[in-house]
N, C-alpha and C positions, 0 to 999 in steps of 0.2 A: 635548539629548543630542548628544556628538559622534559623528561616524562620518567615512568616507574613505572619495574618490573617488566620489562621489554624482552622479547623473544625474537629470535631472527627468526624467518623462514628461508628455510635452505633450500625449499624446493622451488623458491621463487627462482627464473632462469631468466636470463633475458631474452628474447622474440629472436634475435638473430644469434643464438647459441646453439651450436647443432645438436645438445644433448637438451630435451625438453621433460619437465614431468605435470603430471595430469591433476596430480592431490596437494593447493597450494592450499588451496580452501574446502572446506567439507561442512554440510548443512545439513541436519537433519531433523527430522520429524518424528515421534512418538506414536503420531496415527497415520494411520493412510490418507493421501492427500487425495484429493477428485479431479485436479487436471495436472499437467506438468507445470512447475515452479517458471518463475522468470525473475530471472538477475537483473535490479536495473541502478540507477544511480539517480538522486536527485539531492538540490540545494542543502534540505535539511528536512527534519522529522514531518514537516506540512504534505512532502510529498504533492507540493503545488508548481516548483518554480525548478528550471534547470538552466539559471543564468548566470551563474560562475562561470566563470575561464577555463576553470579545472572541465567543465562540461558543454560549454559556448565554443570553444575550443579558440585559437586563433588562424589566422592565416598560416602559419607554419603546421597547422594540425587539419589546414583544410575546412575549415569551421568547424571539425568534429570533437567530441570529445577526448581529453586527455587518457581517459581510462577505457579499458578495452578489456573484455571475459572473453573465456571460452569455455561448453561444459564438457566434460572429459568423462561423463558418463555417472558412476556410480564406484563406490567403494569396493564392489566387489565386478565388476565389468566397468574397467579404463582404457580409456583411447588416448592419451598426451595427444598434444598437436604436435604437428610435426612447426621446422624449423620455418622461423617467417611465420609464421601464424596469424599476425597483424599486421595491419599498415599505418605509419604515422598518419596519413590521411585519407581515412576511407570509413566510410560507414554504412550499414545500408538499412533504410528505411525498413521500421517496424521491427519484425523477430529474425533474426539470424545468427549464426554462429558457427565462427566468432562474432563479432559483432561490437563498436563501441557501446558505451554505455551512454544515455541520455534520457533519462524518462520514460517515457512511453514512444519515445519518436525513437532512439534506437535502443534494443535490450536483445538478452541472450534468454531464449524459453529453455529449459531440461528436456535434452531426449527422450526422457520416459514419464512417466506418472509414481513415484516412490509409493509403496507400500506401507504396511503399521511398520516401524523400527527403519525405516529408508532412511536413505542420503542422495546427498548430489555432490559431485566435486567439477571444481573448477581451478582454471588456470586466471590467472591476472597479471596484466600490463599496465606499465604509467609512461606515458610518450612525454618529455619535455622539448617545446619548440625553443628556437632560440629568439621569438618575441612574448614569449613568454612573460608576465607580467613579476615583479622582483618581490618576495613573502609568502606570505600568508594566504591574505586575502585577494579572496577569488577562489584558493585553492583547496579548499575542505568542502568536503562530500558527506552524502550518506549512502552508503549501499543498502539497497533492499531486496526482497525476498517476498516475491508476491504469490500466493497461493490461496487455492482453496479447500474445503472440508466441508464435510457432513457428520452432525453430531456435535459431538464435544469437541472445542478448539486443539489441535497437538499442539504439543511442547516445541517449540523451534531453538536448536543449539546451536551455534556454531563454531569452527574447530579452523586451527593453521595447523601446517606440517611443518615441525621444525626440524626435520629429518631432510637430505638429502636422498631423496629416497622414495619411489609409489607403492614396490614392492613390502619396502616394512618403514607406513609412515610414523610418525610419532607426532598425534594429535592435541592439539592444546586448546584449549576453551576459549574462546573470544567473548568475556562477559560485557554486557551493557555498557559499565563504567569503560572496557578497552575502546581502541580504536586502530585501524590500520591503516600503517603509513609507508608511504613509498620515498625511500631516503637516495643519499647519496654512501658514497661505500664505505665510511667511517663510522656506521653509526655502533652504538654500545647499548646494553640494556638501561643506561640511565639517560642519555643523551642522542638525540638526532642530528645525522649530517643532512642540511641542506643540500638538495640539489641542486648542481650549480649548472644555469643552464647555458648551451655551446653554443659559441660563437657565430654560427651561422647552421640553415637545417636544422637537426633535431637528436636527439638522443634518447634513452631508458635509462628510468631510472634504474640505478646500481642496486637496490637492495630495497626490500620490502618486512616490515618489522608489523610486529601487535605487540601492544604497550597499553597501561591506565591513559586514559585519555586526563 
């Protein structure tokens, strides 16, 4: 699949990598928020429906969703997860974290409540099973960011680390028009590798990119 202007993120690691970092993704707000934020994942912008593949999950995934967070704190106090940090097949009902992603039935809440100029960072996984359904479809998401506020609405930005790196990340804007993809290990800033998925069991995907959608 072609796309433009692609960015790898280097800090994307895989689950069973013994070196993990904390700042793949970074979200932030302008004003202070009134509770802590929650990651969650649904079909598309209705935020009605979580019956993709990518989030129905299959047998190989346990029913659970493909995609799996973790929140690693804030920009200036990070905790990385340690190694293993996910399981292909596990999820646990309601807020936890880590945590698969699925709507309201499973999601990661933020350790804290962000302040005016706050952030959240987080870590993210893509599990492919090996009945895993063959394309496209099924397999596009949307990530959300549920929050609240008093007053006037904040600004919500968000940022990939294309840095190998938590210590000195190198933050990049994920605007509207992007979108982020979990590839196979070929990919390029103009073109995505397919994940191609294994034979039996299950694997992660190889690399994780933000590109124009």
């Amino acid at each position: 699949m072609a796309y433009g202007n692609g960015v790898q993120v280097l800090s994307y690691h895989l689950p069973t990598e013994s070196t993990q970092r904390g700042k793949s993704l970074k979200i932030t707000n302008s004003t202070a928020l009134s509770t802590a934020p929650k990651l969650e994942a649904w079909d598309d912008n209705s935020h009605s429906t979580t019956a993709k593949e990518i989030l129905a999950g299959t047998t190989g995934t346990g029913n659970t969703s493909f995609i799996k967070a973790y929140n690693s704190g804030t920009e200036a106090s990070n905790t990385p997860p340690s190694q293993n940090w996910c399981a292909n097949n596990t999820a646990t009902a309601g807020s936890a974290n880590p945590n698969a992603l699925k709507g309201t039935t499973n999601y990661v809440t933020a350790n804290s409540t962000p302040g005016a100029s706050g952030d959240t960072t987080w870590a993210l996984a893509c599990c492919i099973p090996s009945d895993a359904s063959a394309g496209e479809t099924g397999h596009t998401g949307v990530l959300t960011y549920e929050y609240t506020y008093t007053g006037s609405a904040p600004t919500i930005q968000w940022y990939v680390n294309t840095a190998d790196s938590d210590s000195t990340p190198n933050w990049v804007e994920v605007l509207s028009s992007d979108a982020i993809y979990f590839t196979g290990p070929d990919s390029t800033g103009s073109v995505q590798d397919p994940v191609t998925a294994p034979a039996s069991g299950y694997k992660w995907s190889e690399e994780m990119w933000a590109a124009d959608n």
